[in-house]
C-alpha positions in Angstrom: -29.4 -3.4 54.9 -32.0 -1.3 57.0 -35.6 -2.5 56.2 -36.3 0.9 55.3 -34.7 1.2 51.8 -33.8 4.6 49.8 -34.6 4.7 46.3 -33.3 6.4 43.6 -35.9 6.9 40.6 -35.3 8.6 37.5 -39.0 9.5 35.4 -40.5 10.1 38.6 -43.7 12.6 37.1 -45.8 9.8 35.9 -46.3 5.9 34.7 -44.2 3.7 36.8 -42.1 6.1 38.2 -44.6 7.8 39.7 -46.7 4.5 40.6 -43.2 3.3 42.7 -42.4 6.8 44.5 -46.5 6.5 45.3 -46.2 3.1 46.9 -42.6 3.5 48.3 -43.5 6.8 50.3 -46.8 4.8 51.4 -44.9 1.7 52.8 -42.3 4.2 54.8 -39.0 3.9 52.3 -37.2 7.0 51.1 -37.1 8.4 47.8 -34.8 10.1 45.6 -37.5 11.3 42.8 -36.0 12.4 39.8 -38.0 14.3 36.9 -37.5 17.0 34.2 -40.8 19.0 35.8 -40.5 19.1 39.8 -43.6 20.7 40.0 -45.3 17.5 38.7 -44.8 15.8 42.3 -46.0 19.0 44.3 -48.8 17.0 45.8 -46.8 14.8 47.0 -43.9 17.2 48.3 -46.9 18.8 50.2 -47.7 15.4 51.7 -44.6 13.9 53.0 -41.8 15.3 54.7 -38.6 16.3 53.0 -36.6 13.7 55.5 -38.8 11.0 53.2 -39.0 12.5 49.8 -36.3 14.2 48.0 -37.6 15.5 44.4 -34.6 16.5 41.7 -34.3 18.1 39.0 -33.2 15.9 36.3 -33.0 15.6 32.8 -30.8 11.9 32.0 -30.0 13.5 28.6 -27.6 15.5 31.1 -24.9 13.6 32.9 -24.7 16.8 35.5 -27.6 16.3 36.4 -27.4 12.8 37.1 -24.1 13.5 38.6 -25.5 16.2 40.8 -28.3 14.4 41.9 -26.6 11.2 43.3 -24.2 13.3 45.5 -27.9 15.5 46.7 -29.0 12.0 47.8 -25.7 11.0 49.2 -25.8 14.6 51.1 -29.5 13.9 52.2 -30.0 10.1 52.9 -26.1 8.9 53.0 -26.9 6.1 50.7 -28.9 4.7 47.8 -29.8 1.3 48.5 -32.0 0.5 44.7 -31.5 3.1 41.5 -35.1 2.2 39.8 -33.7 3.5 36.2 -37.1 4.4 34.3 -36.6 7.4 32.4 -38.0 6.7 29.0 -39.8 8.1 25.8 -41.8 7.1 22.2 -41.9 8.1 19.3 -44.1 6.0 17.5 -43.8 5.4 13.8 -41.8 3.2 10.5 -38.6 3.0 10.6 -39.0 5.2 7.2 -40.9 7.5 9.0 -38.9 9.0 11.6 -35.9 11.6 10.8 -32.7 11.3 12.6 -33.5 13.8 15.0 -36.1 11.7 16.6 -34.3 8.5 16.2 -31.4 9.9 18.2 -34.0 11.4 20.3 -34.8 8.2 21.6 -32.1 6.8 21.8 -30.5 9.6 24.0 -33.1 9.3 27.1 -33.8 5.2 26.4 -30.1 4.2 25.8 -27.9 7.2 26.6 -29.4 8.4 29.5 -29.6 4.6 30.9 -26.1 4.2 30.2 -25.4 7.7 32.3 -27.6 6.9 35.5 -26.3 2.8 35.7 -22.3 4.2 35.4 -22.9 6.5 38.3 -24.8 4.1 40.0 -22.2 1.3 40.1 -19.7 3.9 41.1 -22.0 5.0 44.0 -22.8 1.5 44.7 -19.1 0.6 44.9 -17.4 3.6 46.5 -20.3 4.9 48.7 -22.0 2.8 49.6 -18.8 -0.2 49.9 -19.7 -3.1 51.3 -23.2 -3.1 50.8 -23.9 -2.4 47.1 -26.7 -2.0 45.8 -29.6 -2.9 43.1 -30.1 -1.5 39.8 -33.1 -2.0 38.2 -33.0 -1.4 34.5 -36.5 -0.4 33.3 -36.2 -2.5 29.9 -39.5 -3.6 27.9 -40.9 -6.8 25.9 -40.3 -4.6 22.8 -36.5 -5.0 24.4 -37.0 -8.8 23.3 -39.4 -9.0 20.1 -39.3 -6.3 17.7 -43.2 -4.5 16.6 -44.0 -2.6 13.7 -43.8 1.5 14.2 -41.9 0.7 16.5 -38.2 0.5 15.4 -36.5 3.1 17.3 -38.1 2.6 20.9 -36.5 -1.6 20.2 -33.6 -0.5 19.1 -33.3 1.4 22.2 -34.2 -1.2 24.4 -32.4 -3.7 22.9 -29.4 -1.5 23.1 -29.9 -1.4 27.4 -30.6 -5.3 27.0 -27.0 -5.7 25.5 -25.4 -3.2 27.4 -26.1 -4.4 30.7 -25.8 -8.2 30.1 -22.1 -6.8 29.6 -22.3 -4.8 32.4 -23.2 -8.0 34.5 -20.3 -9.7 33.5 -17.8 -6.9 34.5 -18.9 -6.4 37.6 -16.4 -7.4 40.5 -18.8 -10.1 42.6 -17.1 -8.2 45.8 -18.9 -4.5 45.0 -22.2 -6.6 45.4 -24.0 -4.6 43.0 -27.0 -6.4 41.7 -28.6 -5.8 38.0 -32.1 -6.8 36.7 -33.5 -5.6 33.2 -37.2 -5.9 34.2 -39.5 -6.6 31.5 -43.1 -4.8 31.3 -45.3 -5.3 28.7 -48.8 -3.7 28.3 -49.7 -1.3 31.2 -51.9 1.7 31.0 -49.6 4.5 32.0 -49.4 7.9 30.8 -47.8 6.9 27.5 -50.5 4.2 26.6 -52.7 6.3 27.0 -51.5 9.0 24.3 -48.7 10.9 26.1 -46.6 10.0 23.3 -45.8 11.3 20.0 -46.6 9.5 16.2 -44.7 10.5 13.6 -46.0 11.6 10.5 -46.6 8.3 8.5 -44.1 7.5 5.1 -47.0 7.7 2.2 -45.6 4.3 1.5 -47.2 2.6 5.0 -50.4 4.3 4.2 -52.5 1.2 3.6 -54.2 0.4 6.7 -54.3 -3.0 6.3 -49.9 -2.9 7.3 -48.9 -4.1 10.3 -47.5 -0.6 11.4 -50.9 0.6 10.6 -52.4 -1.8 12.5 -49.9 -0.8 15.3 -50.0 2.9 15.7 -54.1 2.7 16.1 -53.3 -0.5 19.1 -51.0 2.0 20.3 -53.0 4.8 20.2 -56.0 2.8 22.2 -55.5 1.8 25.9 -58.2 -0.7 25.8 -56.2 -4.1 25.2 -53.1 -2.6 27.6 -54.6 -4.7 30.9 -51.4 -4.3 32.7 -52.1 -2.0 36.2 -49.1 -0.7 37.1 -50.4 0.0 40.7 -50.6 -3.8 41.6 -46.9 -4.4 39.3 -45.0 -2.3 41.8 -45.6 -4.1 44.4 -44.6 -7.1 43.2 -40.8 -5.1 41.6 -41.0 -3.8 45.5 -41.0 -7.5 46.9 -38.5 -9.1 43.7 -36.1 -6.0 44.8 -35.9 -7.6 48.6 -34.4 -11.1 46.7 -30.9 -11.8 47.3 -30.4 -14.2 44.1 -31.8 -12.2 41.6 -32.0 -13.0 37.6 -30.6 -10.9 35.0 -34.1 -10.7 33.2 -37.6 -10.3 35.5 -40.6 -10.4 33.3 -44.0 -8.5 34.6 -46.5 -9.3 32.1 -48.3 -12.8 30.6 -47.4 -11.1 27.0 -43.6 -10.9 28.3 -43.6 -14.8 29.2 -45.2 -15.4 26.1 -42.7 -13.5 23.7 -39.8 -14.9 26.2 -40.7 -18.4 25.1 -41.6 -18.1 21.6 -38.1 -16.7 20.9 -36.4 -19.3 22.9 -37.8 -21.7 20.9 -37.5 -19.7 17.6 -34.1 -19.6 18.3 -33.4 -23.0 19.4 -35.1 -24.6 15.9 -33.3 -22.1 14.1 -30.3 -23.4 15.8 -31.1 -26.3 15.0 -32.1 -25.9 11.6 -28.9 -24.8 10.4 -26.3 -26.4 12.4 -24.8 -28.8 9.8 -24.4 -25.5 7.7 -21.3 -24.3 10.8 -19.7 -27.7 9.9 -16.6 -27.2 8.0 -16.0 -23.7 8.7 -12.8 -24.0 11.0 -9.1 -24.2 10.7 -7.7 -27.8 10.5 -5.4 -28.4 13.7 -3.1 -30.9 13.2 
């Protein structure tokens, strides 16, 4: 592929979407900027020609959209050579304490609209872009491993993408030479740490403050203990992009590692633990 690469970013206006279409436009690559508010990326627009940076229109609750903005890349640039699928929202709270409308809410930009920008990814990977591929890089989360308190929904959602594209890895013919990496943030201070997010009311029932959730929604609410900076993590998702063997899981945060290994070995003693209990449980072949 052509050392100058073309990205394709959905959640372009701010945390790391905007952090990668920063340093991708400052290192000379091309980007497909995708957002619900153009206007959020005008200074940018203003900076850098429209040869460089594309900016569309895109809300990944609508599969138009997506739709329409692959082929206004494939129009523009002729190919997409890594789809950086971001996109994502939070609604923090119990799992008591959010309605249906905001669980579904989540779960149509986290999951849904995930699941709309990777299928038109591997088909643009695989029919545009044939032989080459491509790289998609599913914006996944710790809370995609280890569930939190007041925060069901957003894990749910995660672990949803988690699922999906470990099946999505094994579908995929090895000849389209599409590759697939969840990566794995944990605490950064983006937009959303910082408060860009919405609480939900609180069930009376969680109310004591001494609750985990309780406990949670003020940790969220605080940016103090998030020491991830998402400036220097880009460049390093920049560089593991360039890789040619590439794992299914990329974790960017010592808090990631650390919940990575405690539930490998959670699961392994509980494995363990209650292996004689399988014994038994089969049809006799004689």
């Amino acid at each position: 592929m052509s050392s100058v690469k073309v990205w394709f970013i959905t959640g372009a206006s701010s945390g790391f979407g905007r952090a990668m279409t920063e340093y991708l436009l400052k290192i000379g690559n091309k980007v497909v900027a995708t957002l619900r508010k153009p206007e959020s990326l005008s200074d940018l627009t203003a900076h850098y020609p429209h040869t460089q940076l594309l900016v569309v229109k895109v809300d990944v609750a609508n599969e138009a959209d997506i739709t329409a903005a692959f082929a206004k890349a494939e129009e523009v640039f002729g190919r997409i050579d890594v789809v950086f699928n971001n996109a994502g929202v939070s609604v923090v709270g119990e799992v008591e304490s959010l309605d249906e409308g905001d669980a579904r809410g989540v779960f149509d930009v986290n999951f849904w609209g995930a699941v709309r920008v990777s299928k038109e990814a591997v088909r643009f990977f695989r029919e545009v872009n044939k032989p080459i591929g491509g790289r998609l890089l599913q914006v996944s989360s710790r809370l995609g491993l280890v569930g939190a308190p007041a925060c069901g929904f957003y894990c749910a959602s995660k672990f949803a993408l988690e699922g999906l594209t470990e099946c999505l890895v094994t579908e995929l013919d090895p000849a389209w030479n599409i590759k697939v990496t969840l990566l794995e943030p944990g605490p950064y201070r983006t937009e959303i740490s910082q408060g860009n997010f919405r609480a939900a009311p609180q069930h009376p029932a969680y109310a004591n403050p001494a609750l985990p959730s309780s406990q949670a929604r003020k940790f969220l609410g605080s940016t103090e203990r998030f020491d991830g900076d998402v400036t220097k993590a880009v460049v390093v998702i920049e560089k593991f992009s360039q890789l040619e063997d590439v794992p299914i899981r990329f974790p960017i945060h010592r808090r990631v590692l650390m919940a990575m290994r405690d539930k490998a070995k959670s699961l392994s003693e509980g494995a363990d633990k209650y292996e004689r209990w399988t014994d038994g449980l089969y049809h006799d072949e004689s």
